[in-house]
C-alpha positions as MATLAB code, in Angstrom:
seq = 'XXXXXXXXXXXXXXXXXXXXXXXXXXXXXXXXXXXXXXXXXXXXXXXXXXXXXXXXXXXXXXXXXXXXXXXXXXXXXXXXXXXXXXXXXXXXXXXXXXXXXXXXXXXXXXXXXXXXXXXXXXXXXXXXXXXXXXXXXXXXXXXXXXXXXXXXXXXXXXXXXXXXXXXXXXXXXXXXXXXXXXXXXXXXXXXXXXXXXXXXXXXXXXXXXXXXXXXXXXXXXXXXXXXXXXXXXXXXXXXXXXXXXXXXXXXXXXXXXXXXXXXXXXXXXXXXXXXXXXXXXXXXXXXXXXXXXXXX';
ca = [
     103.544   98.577  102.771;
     104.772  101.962  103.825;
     104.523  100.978  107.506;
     107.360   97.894  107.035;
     109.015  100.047  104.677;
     110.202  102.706  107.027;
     110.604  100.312  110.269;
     113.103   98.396  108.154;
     114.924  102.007  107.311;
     114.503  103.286  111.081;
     116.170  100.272  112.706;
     119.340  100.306  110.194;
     119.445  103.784  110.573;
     119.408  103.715  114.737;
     122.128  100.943  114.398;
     124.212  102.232  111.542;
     123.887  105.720  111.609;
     125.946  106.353  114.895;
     128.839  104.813  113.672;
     129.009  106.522  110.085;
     128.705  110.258  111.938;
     131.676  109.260  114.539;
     134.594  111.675  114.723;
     137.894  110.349  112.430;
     139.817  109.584  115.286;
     141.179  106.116  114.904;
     142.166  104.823  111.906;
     141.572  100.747  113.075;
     139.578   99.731  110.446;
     139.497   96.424  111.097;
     137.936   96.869  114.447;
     135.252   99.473  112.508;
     134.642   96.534  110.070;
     133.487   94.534  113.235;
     131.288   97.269  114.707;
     129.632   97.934  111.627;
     129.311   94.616  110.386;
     127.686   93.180  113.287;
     125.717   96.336  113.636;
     123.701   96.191  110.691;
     123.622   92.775  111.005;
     121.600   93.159  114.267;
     119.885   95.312  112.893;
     119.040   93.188  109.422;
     118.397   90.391  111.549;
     116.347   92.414  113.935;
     114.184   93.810  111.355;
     113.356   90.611  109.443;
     112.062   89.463  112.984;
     109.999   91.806  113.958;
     108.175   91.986  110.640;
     107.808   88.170  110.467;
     106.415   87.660  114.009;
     104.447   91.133  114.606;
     103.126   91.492  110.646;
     102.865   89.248  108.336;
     102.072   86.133  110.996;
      98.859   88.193  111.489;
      97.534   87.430  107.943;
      97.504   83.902  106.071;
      99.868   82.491  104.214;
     100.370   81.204  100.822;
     103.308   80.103   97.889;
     104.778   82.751   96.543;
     103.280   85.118   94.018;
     103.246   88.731   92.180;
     100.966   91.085   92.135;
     100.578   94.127   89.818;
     100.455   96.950   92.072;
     101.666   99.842   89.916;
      98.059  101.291   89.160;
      97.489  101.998   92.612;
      97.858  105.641   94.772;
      98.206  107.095   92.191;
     101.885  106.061   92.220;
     102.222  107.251   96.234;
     103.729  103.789   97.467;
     106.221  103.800   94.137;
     107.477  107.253   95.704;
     107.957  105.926   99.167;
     109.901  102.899   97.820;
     112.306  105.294   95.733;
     112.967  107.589   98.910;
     113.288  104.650  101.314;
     115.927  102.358   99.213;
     117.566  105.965   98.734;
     117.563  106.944  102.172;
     119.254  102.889  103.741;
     121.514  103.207  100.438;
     123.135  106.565  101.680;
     123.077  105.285  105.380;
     124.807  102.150  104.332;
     127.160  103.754  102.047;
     128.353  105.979  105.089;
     128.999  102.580  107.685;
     131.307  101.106  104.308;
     132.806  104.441  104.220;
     133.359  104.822  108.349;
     134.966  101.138  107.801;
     137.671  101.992  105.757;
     136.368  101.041  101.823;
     136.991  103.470   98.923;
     134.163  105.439   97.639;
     133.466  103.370   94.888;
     133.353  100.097   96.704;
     131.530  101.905   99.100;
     129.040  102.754   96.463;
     128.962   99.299   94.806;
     128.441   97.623   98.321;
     125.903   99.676   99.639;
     123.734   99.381   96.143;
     123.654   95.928   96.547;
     122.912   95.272  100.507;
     120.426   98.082   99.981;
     118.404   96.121   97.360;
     118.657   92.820   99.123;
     117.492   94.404  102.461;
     114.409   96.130  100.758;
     113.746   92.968   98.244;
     113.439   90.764  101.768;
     110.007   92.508  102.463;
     109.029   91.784   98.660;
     110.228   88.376   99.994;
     107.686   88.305  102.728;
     104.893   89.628  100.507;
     105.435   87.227   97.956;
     103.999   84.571  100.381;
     101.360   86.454  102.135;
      97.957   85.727  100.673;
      96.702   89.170  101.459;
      99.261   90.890   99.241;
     102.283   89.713   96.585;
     105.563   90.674   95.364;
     105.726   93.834   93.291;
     107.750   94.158   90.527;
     106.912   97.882   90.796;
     108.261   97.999   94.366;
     111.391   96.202   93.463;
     112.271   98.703   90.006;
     111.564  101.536   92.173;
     113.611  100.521   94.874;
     116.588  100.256   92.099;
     115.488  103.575   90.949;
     116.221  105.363   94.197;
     119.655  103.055   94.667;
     120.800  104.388   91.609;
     120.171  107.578   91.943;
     122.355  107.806   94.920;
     125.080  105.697   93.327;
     125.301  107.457   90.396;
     126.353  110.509   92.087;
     128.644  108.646   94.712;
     131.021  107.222   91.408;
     130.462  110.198   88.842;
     129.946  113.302   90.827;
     132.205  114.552   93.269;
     129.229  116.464   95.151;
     125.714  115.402   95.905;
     123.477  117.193   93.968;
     119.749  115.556   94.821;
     118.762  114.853   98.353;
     115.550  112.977   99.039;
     113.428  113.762  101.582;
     109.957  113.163  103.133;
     107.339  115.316  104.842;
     103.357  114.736  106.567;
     100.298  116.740  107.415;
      97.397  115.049  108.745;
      94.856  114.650  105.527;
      90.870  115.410  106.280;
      90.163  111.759  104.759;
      91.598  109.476  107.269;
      88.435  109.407  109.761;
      86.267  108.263  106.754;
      88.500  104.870  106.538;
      90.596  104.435  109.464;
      90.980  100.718  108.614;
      92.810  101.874  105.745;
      94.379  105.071  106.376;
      94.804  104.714  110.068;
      93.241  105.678  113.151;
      96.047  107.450  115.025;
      98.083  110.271  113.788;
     101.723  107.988  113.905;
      99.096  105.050  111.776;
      98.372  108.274  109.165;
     101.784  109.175  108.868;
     102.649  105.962  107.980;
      99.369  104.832  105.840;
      97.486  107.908  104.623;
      99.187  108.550  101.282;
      96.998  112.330  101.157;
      99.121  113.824  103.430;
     102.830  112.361  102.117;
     104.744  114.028   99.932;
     108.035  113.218   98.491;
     110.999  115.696   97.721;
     114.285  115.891   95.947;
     116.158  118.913   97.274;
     119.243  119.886   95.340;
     121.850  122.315   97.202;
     121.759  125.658   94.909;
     125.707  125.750   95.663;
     125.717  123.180   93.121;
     123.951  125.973   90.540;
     126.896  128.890   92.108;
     129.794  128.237   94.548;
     128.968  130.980   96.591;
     125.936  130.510   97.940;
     125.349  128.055  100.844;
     126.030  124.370  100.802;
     122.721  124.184  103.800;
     120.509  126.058  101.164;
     118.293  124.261   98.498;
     115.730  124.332   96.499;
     113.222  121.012   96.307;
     110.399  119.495   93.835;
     108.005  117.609   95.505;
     105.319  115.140   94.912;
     102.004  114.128   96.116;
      98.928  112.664   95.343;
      95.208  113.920   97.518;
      91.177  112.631   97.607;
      92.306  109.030   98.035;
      90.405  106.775  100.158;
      91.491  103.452   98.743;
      94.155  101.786   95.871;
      92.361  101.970   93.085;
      89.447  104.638   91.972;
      87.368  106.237   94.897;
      83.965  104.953   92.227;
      81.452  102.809   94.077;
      81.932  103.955   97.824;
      80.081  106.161  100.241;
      82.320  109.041  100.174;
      83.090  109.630   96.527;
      78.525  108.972   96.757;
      78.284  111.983   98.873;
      81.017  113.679   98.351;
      82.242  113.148   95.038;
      86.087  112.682   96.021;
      88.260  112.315   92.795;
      91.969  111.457   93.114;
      94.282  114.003   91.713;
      97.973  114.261   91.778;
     100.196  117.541   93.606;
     103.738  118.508   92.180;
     105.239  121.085   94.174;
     108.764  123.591   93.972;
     109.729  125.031   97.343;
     113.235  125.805   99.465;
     114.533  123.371  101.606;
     117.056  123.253  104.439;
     120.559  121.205  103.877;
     121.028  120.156  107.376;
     124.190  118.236  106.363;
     125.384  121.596  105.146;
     125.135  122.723  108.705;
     128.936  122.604  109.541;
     129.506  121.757  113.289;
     132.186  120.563  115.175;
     129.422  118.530  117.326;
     129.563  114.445  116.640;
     125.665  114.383  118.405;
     124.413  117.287  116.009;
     126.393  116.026  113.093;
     124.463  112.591  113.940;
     121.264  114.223  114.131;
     121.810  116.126  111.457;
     122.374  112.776  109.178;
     119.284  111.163  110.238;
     116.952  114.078  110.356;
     117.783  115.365  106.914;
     115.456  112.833  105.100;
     113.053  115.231  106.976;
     111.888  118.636  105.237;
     111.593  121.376  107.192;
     107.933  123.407  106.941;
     109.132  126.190  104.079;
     106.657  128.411  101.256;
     106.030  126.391   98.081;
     104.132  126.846   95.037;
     101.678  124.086   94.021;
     100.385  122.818   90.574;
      97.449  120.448   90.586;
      94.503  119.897   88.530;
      95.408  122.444   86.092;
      95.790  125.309   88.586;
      99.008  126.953   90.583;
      98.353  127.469   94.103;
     100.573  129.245   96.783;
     100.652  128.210  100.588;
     102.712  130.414  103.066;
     104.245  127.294  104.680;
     103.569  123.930  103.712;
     104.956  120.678  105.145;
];
């Protein structure tokens, strides 16, 4: 559920975020401990709530159960887990960081609060009839954790940034009960118009060039009007949609890179860099390599 997914990311993020980006200018850590503590506790807690009452309490009940999800969107939802867990595991990593904990603890912490927060929505799953925990959702989740850890303890630089971009797909009005009605429900449900990045700072490849400056692979997925196969309904009847899947190489914008002596634009910068910013990018799908002067 991409929808729970990112309002569990966007409320640790408002919370946590602020606090990670603030200027070095006390070295109280045990006061910093407190503040970000009982910020992303709030902001746990917060979460938990407003998926509980506003989400799940809108759809029966049941024990708890699995369900094999891993067929379906042609992988979409697997890539939105990845970049999500990713995303809260750098955000958290920063609030250890701002509270005084070496890099490595920082790095061990944040893996594991990262996986509990996102396996609590498996949690909630597991006992709603209309869905069930996914052991595909939980490995990729890990995936994306590790990814980030793995450069936190080994590397000294990051070299792979995830991000996430959205263009309204031409599907959506044909099943607005599943791929939502309003442009914010689309962004959130319509799979056709996500795509996933990693962007890796070319500095990485030569010292001289700019840390702000990167190159990016993305992935997406396009002609899907349900989970599973299109076969059977009244557009793939008419219309003869077939599900196909989009990688994509492009340039991307390091907005961490951005050096500024601004604590609000640093901030921004932090939380907005999940973002990709509209850039040219070469597309390979269905056996053919396409070009589009700026794609987003």
């Amino acid at each position: 559920m991409s929808v729970l997914r990112i309002l569990l990311t966007g409320l640790t993020i408002l919370f946590v975020q602020p606090f990670a980006s603030a200027q070095e200018d006390s070295v109280d850590y045990k006061d910093r401990r407190v503040l970000f503590f009982s910020s992303a506790g709030v902001a746990y807690t917060s979460s938990m709530f407003v998926l509980g009452s506003t989400w799940y309490n809108k759809y029966e009940h049941s024990s708890f159960h699995w369900f094999n999800d891993n067929t379906e969107w042609l992988q979409m939802d697997k890539a939105g887990h990845f970049v999500t867990a990713w995303k809260l595991n750098t955000m958290l990593y920063e609030g250890f960081r701002f509270s005084g904990y070496s890099k490595n603890k920082s790095a061990l912490f944040s893996l594991i609060a990262s996986n509990i927060a996102m396996a609590s929505i498996e949690a909630f799953d597991g006992f709603s009839a209309k869905w069930g925990a996914s052991y595909g959702d939980l490995i990729a989740n890990l995936s994306g954790t590790t990814v980030f850890t793995v450069q936190k303890i080994w590397f000294k630089d990051t070299w792979l940034i995830p991000k996430f971009s959205f263009h309204s797909s031409e599907y959506a009005h044909f099943y607005p009960e599943i791929l939502g009605s309003t442009l914010p429900e689309r962004a959130l449900k319509d799979y056709n118009g996500q795509t996933y990045w990693i962007a890796m700072p070319l500095k990485r490849i030569h010292r001289s060039l700019p840390e702000w400056l990167c190159i990016s692979a993305g992935y997406g997925a396009d002609d899907m009007i349900s989970g599973k196969e299109n076969t059977g309904t009244l557009v793939y009847e008419y219309f003869g949609f077939k599900r196909y899947r989009q990688t994509y190489l492009s340039m991307d914008i390091n907005l961490r890179g951005i050096k500024t002596r601004s604590t609000f634009l640093r901030t921004c910068f932090n939380v907005f860099n999940v973002i990709r910013i509209p850039m040219p990018a070469l597309e390979l799908s269905r056996g053919k390599l396409s070009g589009h002067l700026l794609y987003f």
